[in-house]
N, C-alpha and C positions, 0 to 999 in steps of 0.2 A: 378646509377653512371653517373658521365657526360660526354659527350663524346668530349673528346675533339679537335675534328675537328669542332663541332658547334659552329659558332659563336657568338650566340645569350646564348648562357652558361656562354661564358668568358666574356661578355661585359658587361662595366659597365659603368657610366656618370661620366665626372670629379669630379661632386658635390660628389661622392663618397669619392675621396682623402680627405684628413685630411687637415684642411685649410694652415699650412702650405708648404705642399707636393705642394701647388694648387699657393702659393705665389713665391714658390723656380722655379714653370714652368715658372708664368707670368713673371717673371722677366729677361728671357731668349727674351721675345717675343720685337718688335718695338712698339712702342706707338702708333701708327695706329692699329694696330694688337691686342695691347690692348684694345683701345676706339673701336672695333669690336667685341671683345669678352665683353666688357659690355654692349651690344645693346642686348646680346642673353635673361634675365633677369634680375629680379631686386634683387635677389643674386648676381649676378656678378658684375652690377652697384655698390652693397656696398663694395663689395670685390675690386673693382677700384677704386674707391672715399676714398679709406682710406689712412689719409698719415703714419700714422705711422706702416703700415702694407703694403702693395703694394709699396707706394714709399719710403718707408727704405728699402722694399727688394730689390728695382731696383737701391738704390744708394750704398747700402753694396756689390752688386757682381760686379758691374763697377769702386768703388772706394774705396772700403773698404782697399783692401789690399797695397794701394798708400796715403791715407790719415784718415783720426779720420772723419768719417762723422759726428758725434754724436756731437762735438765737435765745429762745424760751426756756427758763428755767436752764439754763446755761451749758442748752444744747444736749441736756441727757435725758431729758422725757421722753415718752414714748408721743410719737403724734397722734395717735390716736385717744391719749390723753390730751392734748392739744386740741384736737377735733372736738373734742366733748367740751373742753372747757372755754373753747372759743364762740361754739357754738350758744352756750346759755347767755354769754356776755355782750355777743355781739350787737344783741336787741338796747342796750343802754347808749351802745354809740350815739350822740348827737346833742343836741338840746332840750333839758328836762325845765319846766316851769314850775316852780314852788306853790302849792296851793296849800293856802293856811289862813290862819286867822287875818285882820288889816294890821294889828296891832304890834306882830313879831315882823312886820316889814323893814322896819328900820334896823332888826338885827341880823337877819335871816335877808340872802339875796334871792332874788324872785327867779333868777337864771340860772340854771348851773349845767356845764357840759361835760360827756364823757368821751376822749377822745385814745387813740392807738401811740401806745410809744415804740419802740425799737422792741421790749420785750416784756413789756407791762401796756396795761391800760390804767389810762388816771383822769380822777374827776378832779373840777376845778370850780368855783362858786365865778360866775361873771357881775362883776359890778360896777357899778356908775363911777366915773372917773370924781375924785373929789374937787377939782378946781371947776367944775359944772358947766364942762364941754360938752358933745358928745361922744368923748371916747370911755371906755373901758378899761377893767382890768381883770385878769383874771388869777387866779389863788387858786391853786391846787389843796386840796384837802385828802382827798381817796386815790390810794396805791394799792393795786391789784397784778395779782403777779404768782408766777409758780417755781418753787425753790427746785436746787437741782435734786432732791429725791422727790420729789412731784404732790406734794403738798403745797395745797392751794392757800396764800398767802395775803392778808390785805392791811395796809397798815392807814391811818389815819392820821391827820395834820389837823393837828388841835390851833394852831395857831395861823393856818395858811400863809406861812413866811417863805417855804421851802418850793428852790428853783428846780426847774424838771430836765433830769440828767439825763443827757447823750449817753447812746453805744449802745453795748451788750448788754448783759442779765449779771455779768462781773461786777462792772462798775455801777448796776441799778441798785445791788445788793452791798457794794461796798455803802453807798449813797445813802440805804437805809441804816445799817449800823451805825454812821457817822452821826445821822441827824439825827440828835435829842425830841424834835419836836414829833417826832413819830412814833407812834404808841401800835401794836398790832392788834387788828379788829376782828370781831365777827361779821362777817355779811351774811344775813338770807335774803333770798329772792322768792315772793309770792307769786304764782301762778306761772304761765306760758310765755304769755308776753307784758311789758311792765307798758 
């Protein structure tokens, strides 16, 4: 019988977990931490190196339940391009406040937010409802998104007229080509965090 106060009874090697159980850990872990744990073997190297396995698991528990990873650039990128490009973006999610002169107030709205679509992310300018209620509206202006050969994509709504399309990366991409009012942009992004 075993006794179990020995530790040498109950121990076992993570190679022992069922490859899933071993993908649901890594996925918890920093990518340092990861590229650490694949130096240990060359099991672990393949079990790292695989994108549809390791980095679908690291982009399904960080973004799974906010957007259709699967769905991205219309299902043919690599996730681990996914990972990268989710990761830089994900710091604009929410609500951004305009600081600027008093003077461009009345042109420029003081609110603007960045939220998740099905397989893009889109900004929207929030503003004061004009019949001088409390409510709102909000305009989308910035469309961000990755083509299906994994070029990173952003187009721009000069007019803030255009309604924000349901589904896949098909229909987001059919949605772009239709609409005239969108022009394709540059983004850079300064520093770590905005």
């Amino acid at each position: 019988m075993a006794n179990p106060k020995d530790p040498k009874e109950w121990s076992f090697s993570f190679s022992d977990f069922p490859e899933d159980v071993q993908l649901c850990i890594l996925s918890f872990l920093s990518l340092p931490d990861i590229a650490n744990f694949a130096c240990t073997s060359k099991r672990s190297v393949s079990l790292c190196c695989n994108d549809t396995k390791l980095w679908f698991a690291l982009c399904q528990r960080r973004w799974g339940p906010k957007t259709q990873i699967n769905k991205w650039g219309g299902g043919q990128i690599t996730y681990k391009l996914l990972y990268k490009t989710l990761t830089q973006w994900e710091n604009l999610i929410g609500f951004w406040r305009h600081c600027g002169r008093a003077g461009l107030s009345g042109q420029c709205p003081r609110l603007i937010i960045f939220e998740w679509g099905p397989s893009f992310v889109f900004g929207s300018r929030v503003c004061p409802s004009k019949n001088g209620t409390y409510h709102v509206t909000k305009s989308p202006f910035l469309w961000m998104g990755i083509s299906p050969d994994g070029q990173i994509v952003y187009f721009l709504d000069l007019e803030g007229q255009t309604e924000i399309p349901s589904g896949d990366f098909g229909s987001w991409l059919e949605f772009v080509c239709m609409d005239q009012n969108l022009v394709p942009a540059n983004v850079n992004f300064m520093g770590n965090f905005w």
